[in-house]
C-alpha positions in Angstrom: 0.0 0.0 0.0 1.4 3.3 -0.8 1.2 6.1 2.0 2.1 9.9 2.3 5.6 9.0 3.0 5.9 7.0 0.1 4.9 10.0 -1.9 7.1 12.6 -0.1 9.8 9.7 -0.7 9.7 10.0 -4.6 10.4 14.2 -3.9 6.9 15.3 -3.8 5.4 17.8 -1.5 2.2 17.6 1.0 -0.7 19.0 0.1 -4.6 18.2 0.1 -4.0 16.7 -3.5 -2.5 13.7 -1.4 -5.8 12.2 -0.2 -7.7 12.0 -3.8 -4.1 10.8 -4.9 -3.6 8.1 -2.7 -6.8 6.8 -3.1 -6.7 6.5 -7.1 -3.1 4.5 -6.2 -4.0 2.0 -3.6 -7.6 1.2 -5.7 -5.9 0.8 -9.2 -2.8 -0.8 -7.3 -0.5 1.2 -9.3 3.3 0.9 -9.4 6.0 1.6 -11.3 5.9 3.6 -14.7 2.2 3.9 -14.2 2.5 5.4 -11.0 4.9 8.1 -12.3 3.2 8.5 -15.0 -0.2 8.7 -13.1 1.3 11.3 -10.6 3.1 13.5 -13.6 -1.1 13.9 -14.6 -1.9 15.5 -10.7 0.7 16.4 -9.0 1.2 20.4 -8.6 3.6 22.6 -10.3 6.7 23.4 -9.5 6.8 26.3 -7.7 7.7 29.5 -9.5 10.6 31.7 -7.6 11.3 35.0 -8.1 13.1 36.3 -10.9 16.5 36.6 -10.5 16.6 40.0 -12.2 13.7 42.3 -12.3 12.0 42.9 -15.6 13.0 46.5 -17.0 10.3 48.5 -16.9 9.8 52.1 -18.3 10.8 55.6 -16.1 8.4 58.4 -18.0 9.2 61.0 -15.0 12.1 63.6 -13.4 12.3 65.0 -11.0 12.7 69.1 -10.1 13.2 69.2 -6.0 14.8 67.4 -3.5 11.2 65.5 -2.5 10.5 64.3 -6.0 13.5 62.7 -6.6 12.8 60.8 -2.6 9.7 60.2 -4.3 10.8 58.5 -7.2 13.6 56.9 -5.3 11.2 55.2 -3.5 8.5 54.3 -6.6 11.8 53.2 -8.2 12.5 51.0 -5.5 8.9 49.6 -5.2 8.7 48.5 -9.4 12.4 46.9 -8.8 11.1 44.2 -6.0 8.0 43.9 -7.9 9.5 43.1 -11.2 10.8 40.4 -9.7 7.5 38.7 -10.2 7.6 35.4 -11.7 4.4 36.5 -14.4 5.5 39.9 -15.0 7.0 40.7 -18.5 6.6 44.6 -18.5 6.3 47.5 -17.0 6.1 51.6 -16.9 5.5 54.2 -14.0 4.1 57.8 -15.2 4.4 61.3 -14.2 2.3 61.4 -11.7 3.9 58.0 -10.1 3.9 57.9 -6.1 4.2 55.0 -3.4 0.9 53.8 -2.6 2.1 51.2 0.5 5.2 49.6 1.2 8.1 48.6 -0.7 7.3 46.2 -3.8 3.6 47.4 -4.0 2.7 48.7 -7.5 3.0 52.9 -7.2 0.1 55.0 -8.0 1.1 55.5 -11.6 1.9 52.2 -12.3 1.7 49.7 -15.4 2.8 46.5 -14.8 1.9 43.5 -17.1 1.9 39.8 -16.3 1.5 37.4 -18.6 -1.7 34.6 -17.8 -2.3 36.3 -14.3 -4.5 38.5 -12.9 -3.3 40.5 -9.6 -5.8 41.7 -7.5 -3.3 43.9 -5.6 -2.5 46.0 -8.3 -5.7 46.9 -9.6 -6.1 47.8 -5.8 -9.9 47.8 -3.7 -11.0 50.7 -6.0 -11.5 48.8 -8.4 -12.3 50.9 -11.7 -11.8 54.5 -10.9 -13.1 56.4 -13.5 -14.0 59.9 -14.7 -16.9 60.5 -17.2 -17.5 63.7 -19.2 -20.9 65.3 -20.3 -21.1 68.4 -22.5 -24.5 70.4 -21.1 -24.0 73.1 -23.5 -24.6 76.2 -22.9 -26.0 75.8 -19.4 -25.0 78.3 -16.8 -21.9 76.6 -14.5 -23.0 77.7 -11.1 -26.7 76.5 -12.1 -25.1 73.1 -12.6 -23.0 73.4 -9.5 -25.6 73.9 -7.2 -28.0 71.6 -8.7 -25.2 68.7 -8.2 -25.0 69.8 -4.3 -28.3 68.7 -4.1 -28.5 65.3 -6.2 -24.7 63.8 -5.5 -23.7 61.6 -2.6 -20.7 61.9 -1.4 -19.1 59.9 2.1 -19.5 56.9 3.6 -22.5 54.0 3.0 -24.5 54.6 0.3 -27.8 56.1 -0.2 -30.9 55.8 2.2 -34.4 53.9 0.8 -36.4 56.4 -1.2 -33.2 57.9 -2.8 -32.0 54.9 -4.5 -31.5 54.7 -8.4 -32.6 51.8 -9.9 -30.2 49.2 -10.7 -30.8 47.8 -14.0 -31.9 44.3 -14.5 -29.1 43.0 -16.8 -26.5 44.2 -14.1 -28.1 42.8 -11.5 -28.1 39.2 -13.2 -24.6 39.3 -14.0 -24.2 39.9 -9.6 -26.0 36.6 -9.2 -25.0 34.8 -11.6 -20.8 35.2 -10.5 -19.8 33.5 -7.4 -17.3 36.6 -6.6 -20.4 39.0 -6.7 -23.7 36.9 -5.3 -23.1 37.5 -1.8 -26.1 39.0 -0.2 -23.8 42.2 1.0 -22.6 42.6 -2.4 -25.9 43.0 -4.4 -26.7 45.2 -0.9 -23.8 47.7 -2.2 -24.8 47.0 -5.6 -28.0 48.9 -4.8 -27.1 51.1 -2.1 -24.0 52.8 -3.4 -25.6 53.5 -7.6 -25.2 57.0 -7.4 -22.5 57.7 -4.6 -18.9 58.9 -5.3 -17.0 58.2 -1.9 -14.2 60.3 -0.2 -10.8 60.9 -0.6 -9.5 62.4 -4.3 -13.2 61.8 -5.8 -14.6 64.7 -6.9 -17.8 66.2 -8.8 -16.3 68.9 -11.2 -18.0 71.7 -13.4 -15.7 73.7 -15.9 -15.9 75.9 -19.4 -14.3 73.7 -22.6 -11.6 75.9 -24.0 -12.8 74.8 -27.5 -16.5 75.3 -27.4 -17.5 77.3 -24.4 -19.5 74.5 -23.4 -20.2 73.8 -19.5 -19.2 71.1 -18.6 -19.7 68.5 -16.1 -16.8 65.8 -14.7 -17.3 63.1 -12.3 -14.5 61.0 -10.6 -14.7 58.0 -8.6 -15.2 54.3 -8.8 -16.7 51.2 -7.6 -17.2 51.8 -4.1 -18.9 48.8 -2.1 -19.0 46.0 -5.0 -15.8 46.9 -5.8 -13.9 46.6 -2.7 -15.9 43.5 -1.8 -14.8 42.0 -5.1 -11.3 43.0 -4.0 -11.2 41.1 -1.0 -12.5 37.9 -2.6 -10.0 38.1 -5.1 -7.1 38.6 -2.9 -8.3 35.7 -0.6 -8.3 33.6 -3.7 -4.9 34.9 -5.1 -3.1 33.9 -1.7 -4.3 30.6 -2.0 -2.6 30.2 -5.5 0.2 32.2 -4.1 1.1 29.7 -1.0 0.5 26.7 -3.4 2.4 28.4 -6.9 5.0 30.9 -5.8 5.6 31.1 -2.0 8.7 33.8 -2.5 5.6 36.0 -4.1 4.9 38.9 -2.0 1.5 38.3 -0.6 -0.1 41.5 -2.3 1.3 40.7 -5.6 -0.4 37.5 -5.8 -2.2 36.3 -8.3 -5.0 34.3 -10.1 -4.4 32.1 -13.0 -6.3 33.5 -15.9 -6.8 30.3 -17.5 -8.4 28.9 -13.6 -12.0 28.6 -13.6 -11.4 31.2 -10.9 -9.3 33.4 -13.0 -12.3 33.3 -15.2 -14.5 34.1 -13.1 -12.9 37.1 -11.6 -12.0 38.3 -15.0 -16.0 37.8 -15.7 -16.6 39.9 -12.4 -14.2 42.5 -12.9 -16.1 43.2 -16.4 -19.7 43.6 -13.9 -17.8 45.8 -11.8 -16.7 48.3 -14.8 -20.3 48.2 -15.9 -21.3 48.8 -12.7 -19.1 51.7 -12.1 -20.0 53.3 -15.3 -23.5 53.4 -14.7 -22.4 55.0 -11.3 -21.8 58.0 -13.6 -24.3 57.8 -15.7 -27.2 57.8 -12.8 -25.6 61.5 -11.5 -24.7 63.0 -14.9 -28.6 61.5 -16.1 -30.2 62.7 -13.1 -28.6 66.6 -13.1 -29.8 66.7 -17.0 -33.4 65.9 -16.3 -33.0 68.1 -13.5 -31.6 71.5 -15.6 -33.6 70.4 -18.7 -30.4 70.4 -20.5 -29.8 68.5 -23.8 -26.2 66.4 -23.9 -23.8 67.3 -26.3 -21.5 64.9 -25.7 -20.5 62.4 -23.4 -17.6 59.8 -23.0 -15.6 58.6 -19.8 -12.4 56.2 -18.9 -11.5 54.2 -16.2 -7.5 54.7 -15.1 -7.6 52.1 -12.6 -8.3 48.5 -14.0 -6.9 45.6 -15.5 -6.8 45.7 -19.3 -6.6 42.4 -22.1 -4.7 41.5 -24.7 -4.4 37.9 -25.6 -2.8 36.1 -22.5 -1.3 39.7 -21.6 -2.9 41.3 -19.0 -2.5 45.0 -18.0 -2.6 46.5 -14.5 -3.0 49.9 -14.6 -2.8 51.7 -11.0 -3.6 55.2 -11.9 -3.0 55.1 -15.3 -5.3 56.6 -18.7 -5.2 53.6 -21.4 -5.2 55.1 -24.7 -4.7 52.3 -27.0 -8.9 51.6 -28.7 -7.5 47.5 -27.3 -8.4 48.5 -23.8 -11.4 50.3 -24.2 -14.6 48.5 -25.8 -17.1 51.9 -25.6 -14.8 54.3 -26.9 -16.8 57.2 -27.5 -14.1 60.1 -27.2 -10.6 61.4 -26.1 -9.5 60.3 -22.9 -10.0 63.0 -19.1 -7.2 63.4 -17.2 -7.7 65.7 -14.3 -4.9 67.7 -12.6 -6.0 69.4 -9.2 -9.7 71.6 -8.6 -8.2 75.1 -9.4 -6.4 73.8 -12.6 -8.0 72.6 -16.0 -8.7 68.9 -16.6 -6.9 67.9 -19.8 -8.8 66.1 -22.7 -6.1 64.1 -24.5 -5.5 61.5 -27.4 -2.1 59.4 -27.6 -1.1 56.4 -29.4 0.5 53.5 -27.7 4.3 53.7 -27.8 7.3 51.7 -26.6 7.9 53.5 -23.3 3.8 54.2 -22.5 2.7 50.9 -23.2 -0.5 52.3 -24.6 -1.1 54.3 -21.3 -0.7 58.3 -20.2 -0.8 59.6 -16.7 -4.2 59.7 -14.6 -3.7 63.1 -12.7 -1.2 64.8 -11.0 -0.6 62.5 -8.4 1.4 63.5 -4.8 5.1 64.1 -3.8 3.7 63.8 -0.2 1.5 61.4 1.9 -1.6 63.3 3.2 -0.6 63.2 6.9 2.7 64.3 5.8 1.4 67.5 3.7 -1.1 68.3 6.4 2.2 68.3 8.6 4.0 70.9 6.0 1.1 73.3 6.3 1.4 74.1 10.5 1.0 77.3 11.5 -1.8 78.2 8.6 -5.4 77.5 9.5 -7.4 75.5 7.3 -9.6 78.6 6.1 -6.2 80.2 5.1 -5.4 77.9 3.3 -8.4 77.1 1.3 -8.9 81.2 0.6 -5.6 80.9 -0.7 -5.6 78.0 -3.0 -8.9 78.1 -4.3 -9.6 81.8 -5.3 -11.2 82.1 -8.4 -13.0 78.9 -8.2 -16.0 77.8 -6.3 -14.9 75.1 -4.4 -17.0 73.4 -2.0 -16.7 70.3 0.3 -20.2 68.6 0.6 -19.7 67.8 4.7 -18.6 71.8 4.9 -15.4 70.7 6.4 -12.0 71.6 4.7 -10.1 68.6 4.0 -6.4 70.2 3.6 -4.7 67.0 1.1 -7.1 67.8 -1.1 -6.3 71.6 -2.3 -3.7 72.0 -5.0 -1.1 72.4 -3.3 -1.4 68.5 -2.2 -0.4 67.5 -6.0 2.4 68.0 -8.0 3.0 70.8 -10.0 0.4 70.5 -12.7 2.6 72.5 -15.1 5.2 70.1 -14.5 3.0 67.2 -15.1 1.7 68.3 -18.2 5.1 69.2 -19.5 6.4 65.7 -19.2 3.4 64.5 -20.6 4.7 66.2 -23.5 8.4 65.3 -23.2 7.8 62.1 -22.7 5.5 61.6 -26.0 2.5 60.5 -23.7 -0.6 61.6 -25.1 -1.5 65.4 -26.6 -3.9 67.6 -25.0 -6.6 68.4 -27.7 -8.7 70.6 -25.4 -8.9 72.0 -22.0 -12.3 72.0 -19.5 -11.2 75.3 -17.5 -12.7 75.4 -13.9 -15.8 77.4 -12.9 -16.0 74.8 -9.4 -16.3 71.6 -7.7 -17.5 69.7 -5.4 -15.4 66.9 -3.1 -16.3 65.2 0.1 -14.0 67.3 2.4 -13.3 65.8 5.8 -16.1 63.9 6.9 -14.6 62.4 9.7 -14.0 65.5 11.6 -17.7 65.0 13.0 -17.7 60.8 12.9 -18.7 59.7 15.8 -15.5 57.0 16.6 -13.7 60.5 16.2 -15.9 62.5 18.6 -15.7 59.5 21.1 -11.6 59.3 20.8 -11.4 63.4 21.5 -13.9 62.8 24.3 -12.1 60.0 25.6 -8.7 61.9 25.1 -10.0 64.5 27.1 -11.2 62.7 29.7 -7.8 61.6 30.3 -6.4 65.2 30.4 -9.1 66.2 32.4 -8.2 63.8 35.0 -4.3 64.4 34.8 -5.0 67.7 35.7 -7.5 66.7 38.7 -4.1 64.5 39.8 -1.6 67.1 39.3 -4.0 69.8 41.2 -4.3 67.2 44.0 -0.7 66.6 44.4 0.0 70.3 44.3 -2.4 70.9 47.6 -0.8 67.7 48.9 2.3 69.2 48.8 1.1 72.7 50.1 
């Protein structure tokens, strides 16, 4: 009878495959050639090491200061351990590249493409950020701005019963139908969060087209509940290949086989996702058209945070615009990249080309972490600051609280950006949407309650220190 041992004995490694294994053996008695060749049918892969050498990969930035150059330092770093990847073959960091966790995570910026593998970590939990574009005409901008106050969601959750949109059938069948997206609290996010545009960089944008005159309205954010859920399924099922495939892997650059019947399956969700996300946009850029009476003149939109096909090549873009017609199916325009609020969103075309791999930059991305440019800016109040950096424009934060890493000066020189853009041969700006104003979340959790409790709490403390200390003080008188 043949055992575990026996197996382990002829140089192969444990694993639940043993039990099914074992059985097949000992029932058909096999020995010899047949067992080999019976085992060479089910026994695991070898495991895939790192590469000994990481993968060039393309550098379409510079640096100007003393902190850009740390910053690219460290995205440099970053792509160098992650290009170590056994499935990587390619690779390309943009303008606006910056870290976006610790060393040998993909940078904000990043393109990174792995052959027959899908990695949920570098797509990241926002899965599908996206900015879509409608052309209202000649509709007056602050008309539009205020009318958007009152129909977008922005924060946590999603929005309350009576002010839901309706989630359309066919997207709501393609939820149950995938095993990553039937959970009951995914199809809850599903409907919940249509219509909602998050925190953080997301913004709800109105501007004047430099070519037309046109108002114009801009929308950025991306899957929100569905697609963070879908994240966290897919990185629980890319660790599991990771442990059994490639062990050396990193655990966040893990990855699904594509050609798994769970590779296909994500690859099937991530498609319901984009969908998803898309009509996102299209429920608050519908909605404020009914709602001014305004006839569309144009409309188109691109995600720049995705995972793109081509044949068994699959490209993970973290904050990157694809311009190559192969990545996007509903091509209906030029692509949006937006800068900062006070500064014009570019509209651009580009074709692919050796060092963009069919990609431009998503933004303007940051030199500095947001606790770290909050830390640059002590001794100026918030007010200050936001009087200073967003004259001219009307800004607004939709919880009326100033969030300081998200004026201008939290980016990178948008001058800069757009001149490497440029220099590098990355796409060409064929118009600009100037800005009248815009709308972002702003600091929501100044008022949250977990925030409110921790300052009570804290004070509590202090309160009581003192108490102690005014104690000790008539102790000692």
């Amino acid at each position: 009878m043949i055992t575990g041992n026996d197996l382990v004995n002829l140089g192969l490694k444990p694993g639940k495959w043993f039990k099914a294994a074992l059985e097949h053996i000992n029932t058909h008695n096999l020995e010899g050639d047949a067992l080999q060749t019976y085992l060479n049918t089910v026994k695991p892969a070898p495991e895939l090491p790192l590469l000994a050498q990481p993968v060039p990969f393309h550098e379409n930035i510079r640096a100007d200061s003393a902190v850009e150059q740390a910053n690219i330092d460290y995205v440099r770093q970053s792509m160098q351990l992650l290009m170590r990847t056994p499935t990587v073959v390619a690779g390309a960091i943009m303008p606006d590249a910056c870290p976006a966790g610790p060393l040998g995570t993909i940078p904000v910026g990043g393109i990174v493409v792995a052959r027959n593998a899908i990695h949920p970590g570098m797509h990241s939990a926002d899965i599908c950020c996206s900015v879509m574009l409608t052309n209202l005409g000649q509709a007056d901008p602050k008309t539009v701005l205020d009318a958007a106050q009152q129909i977008t969601h922005f924060g946590p959750g999603g929005r309350p019963e009576g002010q839901q949109f309706a989630l359309p059938a066919d997207i709501e069948a393609e939820f149950r139908a995938n095993p990553f997206l039937n959970s009951a609290r995914s199809l809850k996010f599903a409907r919940e969060h249509l219509g909602t545009q998050g925190d953080g960089n997301h913004f709800l944008y109105v501007g004047i087209s430099r070519n037309t005159g046109d108002t114009v309205l801009v929308t950025h954010h991306g899957s929100r509940g569905p697609g963070a859920a879908l994240y966290t399924q897919g990185m629980k099922v890319a660790e599991r290949f990771r442990q059994a495939i490639s062990p050396e892997t990193a655990p966040p650059n893990a990855w699904i086989p594509s050609d798994s019947a769970e590779g296909e399956q994500y690859w099937a969700a991530l498609q319901t996702i984009r969908k998803w996300t898309k009509q996102n946009h299209l429920c608050l850029h519908d909605a404020l058209a009914t709602e001014l009476g305004a006839t569309v003149q144009q409309r188109f939109w691109n995600e720049h945070n995705f995972v793109f096909r081509d044949g068994d090549l699959y490209y993970h873009a973290k904050g990157a615009t694809p311009l190559d017609p192969k990545f996007m199916p509903d091509i209906t325009g030029p692509r949006i990249i937006p800068l900062n609020m006070a500064q014009p969103i570019l509209i651009v075309e580009g074709t692919t080309t050796a060092n963009n791999l069919g990609f431009a930059p998503h933004g303007a991305g940051r030199n500095l972490s947001r606790t770290r440019h909050k830390y640059s800016k002590i001794g100026q109040t918030k007010e200050e600051l936001f009087a200073a950096e967003t004259q001219g424009i009307d800004a607004r934060f939709f919880f009326n609280q100033i969030d300081i890493s998200e004026l201008p000066s939290a980016y990178k020189d948008a001058a800069d950006v757009q001149r490497q853009i440029t220099d590098f041969n990355l796409a060409t700006t064929v118009d600009e949407i100037r800005p009248y104003g815009c709308i972002m979340a702003g600091d929501w959790e100044q008022d949250a309650p977990w925030r409110k409790k921790k300052l009570a709490k804290e004070a509590a403390r202090l309160a009581a220190d003192d108490s102690q200390a005014d104690g000790s003080a008539l102790t000692a008188e």
